[in-house]
LOSE-257833 format. One record per residue (C-alpha): x, y, z; residue in one letter. Coordinates in steps of 0.02 Angstrom, whole numbers, plus 50000, padded with zeros to 5 digits. Example, Ala and Ser with C-alpha at 12.3 -4.5 7.8 and 13.67 -1.06 7.14 Angstrom:
REM LOSE-257833
506154977550390A 506844994750357S 
REM end
This chain:
REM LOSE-257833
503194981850379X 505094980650322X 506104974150207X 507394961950271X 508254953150139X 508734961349960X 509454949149816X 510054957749651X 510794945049519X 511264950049389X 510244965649392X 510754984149306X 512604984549354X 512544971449485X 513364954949453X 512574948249629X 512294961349762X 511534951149937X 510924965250077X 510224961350238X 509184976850284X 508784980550474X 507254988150533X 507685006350535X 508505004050355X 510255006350270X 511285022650188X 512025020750034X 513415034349970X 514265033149802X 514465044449660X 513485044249496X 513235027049405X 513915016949556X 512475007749573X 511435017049716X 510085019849627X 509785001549566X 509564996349742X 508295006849763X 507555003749606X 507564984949654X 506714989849796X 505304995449728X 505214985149584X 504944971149724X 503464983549777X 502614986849615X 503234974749493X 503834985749375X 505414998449369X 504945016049411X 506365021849295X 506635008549134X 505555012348959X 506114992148920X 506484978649049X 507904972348962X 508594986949025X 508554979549169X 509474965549140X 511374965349148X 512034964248982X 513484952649011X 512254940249101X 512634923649043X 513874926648924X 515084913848979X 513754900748969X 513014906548798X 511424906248867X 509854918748850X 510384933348970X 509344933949131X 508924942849298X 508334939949468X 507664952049605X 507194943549780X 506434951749927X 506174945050118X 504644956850187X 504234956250370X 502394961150390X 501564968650538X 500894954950585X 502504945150600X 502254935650449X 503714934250312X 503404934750130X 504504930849997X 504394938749816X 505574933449666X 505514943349506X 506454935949358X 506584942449186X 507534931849048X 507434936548873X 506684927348734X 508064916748646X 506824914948501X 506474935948513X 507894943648578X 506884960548592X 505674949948716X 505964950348874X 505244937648992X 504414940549180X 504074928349306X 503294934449470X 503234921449625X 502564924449788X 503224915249938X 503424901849791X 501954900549706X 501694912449508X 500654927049530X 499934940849421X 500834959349399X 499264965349467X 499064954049621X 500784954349676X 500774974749694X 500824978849868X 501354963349964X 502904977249997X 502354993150009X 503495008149968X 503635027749949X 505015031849819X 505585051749815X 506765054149655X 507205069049595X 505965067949451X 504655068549556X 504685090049526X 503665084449397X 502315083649510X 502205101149506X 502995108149355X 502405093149237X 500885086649144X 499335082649233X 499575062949164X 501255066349289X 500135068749443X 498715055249370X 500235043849372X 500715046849546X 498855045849624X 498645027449538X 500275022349611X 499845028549773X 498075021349777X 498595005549710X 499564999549840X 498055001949954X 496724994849852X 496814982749746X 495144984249684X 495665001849618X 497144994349543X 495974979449439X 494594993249381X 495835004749334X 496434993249217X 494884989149147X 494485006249116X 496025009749002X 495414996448905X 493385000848902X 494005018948872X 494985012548705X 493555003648645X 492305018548680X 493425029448588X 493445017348437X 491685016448443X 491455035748454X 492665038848311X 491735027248192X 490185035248243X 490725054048207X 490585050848024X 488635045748011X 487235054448009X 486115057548169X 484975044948120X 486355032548081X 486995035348263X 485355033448350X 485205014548250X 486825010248343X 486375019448508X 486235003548599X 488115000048575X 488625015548648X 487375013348794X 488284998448838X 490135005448816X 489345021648927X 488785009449063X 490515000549079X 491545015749069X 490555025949212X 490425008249317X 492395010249331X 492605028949334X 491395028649482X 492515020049601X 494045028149536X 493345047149564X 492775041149737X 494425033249776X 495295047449725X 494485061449809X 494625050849961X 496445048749970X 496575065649938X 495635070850080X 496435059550185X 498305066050157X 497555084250174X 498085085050359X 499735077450338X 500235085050183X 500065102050256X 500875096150423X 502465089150355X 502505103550250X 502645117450387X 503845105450471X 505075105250332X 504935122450267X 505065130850451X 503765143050396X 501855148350414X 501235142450233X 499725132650190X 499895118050067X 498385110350008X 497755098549893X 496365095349785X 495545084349645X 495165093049500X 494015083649397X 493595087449209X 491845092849200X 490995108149123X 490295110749295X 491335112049425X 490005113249571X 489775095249530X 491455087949551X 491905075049678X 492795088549787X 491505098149788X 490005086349817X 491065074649947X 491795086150017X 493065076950148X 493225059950150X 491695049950201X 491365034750277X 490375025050177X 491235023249991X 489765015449902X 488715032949946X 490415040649873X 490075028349728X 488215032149699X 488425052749719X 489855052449585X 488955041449451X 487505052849451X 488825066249400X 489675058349274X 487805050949190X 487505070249196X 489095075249122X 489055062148965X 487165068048931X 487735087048924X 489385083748812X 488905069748681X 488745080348541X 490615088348580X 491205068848610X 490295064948429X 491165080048361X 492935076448439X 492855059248429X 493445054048605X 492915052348776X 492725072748842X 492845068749020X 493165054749165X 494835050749277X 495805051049122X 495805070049109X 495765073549295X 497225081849383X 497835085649562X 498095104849598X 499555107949752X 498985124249825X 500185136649917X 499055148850031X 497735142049896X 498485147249751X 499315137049636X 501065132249682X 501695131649516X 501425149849467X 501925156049647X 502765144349740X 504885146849726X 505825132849687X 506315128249875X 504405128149906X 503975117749749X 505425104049810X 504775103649997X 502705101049944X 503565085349834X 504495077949986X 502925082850093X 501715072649985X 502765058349985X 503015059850180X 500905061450170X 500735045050078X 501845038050223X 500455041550320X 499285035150226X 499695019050211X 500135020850404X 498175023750398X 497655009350298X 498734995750356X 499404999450534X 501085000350479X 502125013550372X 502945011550198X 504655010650168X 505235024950124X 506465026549990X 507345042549965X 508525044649819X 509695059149818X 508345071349920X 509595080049996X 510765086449858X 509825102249835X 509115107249998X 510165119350110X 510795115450258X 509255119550377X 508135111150274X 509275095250260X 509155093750464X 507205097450464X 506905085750314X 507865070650426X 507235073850578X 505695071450508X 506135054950426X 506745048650599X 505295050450680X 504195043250550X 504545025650641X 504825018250452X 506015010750358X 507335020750273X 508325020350130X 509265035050085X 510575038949946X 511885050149927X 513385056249813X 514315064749964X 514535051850127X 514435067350223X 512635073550186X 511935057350272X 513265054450387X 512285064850529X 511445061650674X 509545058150641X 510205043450533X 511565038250637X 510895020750687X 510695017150512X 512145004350414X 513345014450281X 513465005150135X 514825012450011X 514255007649829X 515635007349692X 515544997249516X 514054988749551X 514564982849718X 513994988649895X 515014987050044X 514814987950214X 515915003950286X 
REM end
């Protein structure tokens, strides 16, 4: 899978910016606010349907768009994708904002011409961003590293992506119901236990497959992770991974109980439902007391372990940066795994703060990935090497990118 067309109109900084992308990818040096990172930010817009980076699409619109016409300001991403099986598809993105709500903005999602969903066009393109943000992996929030696991399931399963969705939603109505039900008596709850039973049913139905899915993928970019990892740091450490689920006993957590990743999900399925029925009778009074859901994917986190401890207390901060670049290079794999063909791999200023022997180890590794590459710099020279040599420089300056 590549991507062989790009079309940004009047998108970010970009007036119109065409690319035609080869197989192996393109390099794009500029300095800050040039307009490298919007490219890639197209890029994987076209992949998930959202912006990895804007709290508001109209930020994503160009704000002189349309000016001249005096008409509602617009934009337009398009995206050529040649599939593994030879196949092209075509995906258009176009926001326009609301004439009527000028705070509104508008999206329309096509594929190969015909309107489709948020959540059924994810994936059609399948990408790996690395930004540097993505230290928050380690040093951030668990919700950080929840985030990333959806995003990287998602694109693989879009069964995952559907249930997850309906869980958010089940989970907001249990919590309603479990906050209204804090303030009776006992006997008041048991009259309305049947609405809670139902709400219990629902929730665990979803958090089933999720859990499974989860510990899954995690056990499937166990090998890779710690591979790429020893490649790019050029020395003898361990880096692990592992699902940490939020139950009051561990022993019964999907790592624990799976163990590696099995065969047959809907055993997966079955095994982690019993759990989580187990866990919700043994904390209902603390969820009446609290008034929210105690446990389930929502509160789960993934734990990066250095030599199996936890790389945020020990790990230094050239340690912390490689496991990042690692995992991303691991979920390169993994959807090598799934679909017979790797992700694009976009990687956005990754080089700035590596040394020098780590910059060479970190893109040798890229070029033998056998992937598509997109790769960003400030300073030509940092990607004007040899492992990216075949690879078209693209100079970007004031929201333009040219060919060098």
């Amino acid at each position: 899978m590549h991507l062989t067309t790009l079309l940004l109109e009047q998108f970010r900084c970009y007036q119109r910016q065409y690319l035609e992308l080869p197989e192996q990818g393109i390099r794009l040096a500029g300095s800050n606010a040039s307009g490298k990172t919007s490219i890639v930010e197209g890029i994987r817009m076209l992949s998930m349907m959202k912006s990895a980076r804007a709290s508001a699409e109209r930020e994503l619109i160009n704000w002189t768009s349309n000016q001249e016409y005096g008409l509602p300001p617009y934009s337009r991403l398009q995206g050529t994708v040649q599939q593994s099986s030879g196949t092209e598809t075509r995906i258009d993105i176009t926001l326009s904002v609301d004439p009527n709500r000028p705070s509104h903005t508008r999206k329309q999602i096509k594929v190969d011409g015909q309107p489709r969903r948020a959540i059924d066009a994810v994936g059609y393109l399948k990408t790996v961003l690395f930004e540097p943000e993505d230290m928050e992996l380690v040093l951030g929030s668990p919700s950080v590293r929840r985030r990333y696991l959806d995003v990287a399931i998602s694109t693989l399963d879009s069964t995952y992506l559907r249930l997850l969705s309906q869980y958010g939603k089940i989970l907001e109505q249990r919590n309603g119901l479990l906050r209204s039900l804090r303030e009776l008596s006992r006997s008041a709850r048991q009259s309305r236990s049947g609405e809670l039973d139902y709400w219990d049913s629902e929730l665990i139905n979803r958090a089933a497959y999720i859990v499974a899915a989860r510990q899954r993928y995690i056990a499937s970019i166990g090998p890779p992770l710690d591979d790429a990892f020893r490649a790019l740091l050029g020395e003898e450490y361990e880096l692990g991974a592992t699902y940490a689920q939020s139950l009051s006993d561990p022993g019964r957590s999907a790592s624990s109980v799976l163990g590696k990743a099995t065969n047959d999900p809907l055993d997966d399925q079955r095994v982690v439902m019993e759990t989580l029925r187990h866990e919700l009778e043994q904390r209902r009074e603390e969820e009446f007391a609290r008034g929210v859901t105690a446990f389930g994917p929502h509160r789960d986190d993934v734990q990066l372990l250095l030599d199996d401890r936890a790389l945020e207390s020990f790990g230094s901060r050239g340690q912390q940066r490689m496991a990042v670049v690692a995992l991303k290079l691991s979920e390169v794999e993994a959807v090598r795994a799934t679909t017979g063909s790797p992700a694009v791999l976009l990687l956005d200023d990754v080089l700035s703060e590596l040394d020098e022997s780590r910059q060479r180890r970190l893109l040798k590794r890229v070029s033998g990935l056998g992937a598509q590459v997109v790769v960003t710099a400030t300073e030509r020279a940092l990607i004007d090497v040899e492992p990216l040599q075949d690879l078209p420089m693209y100079t970007v300056s004031g929201g333009e990118a040219r060919l060098s």
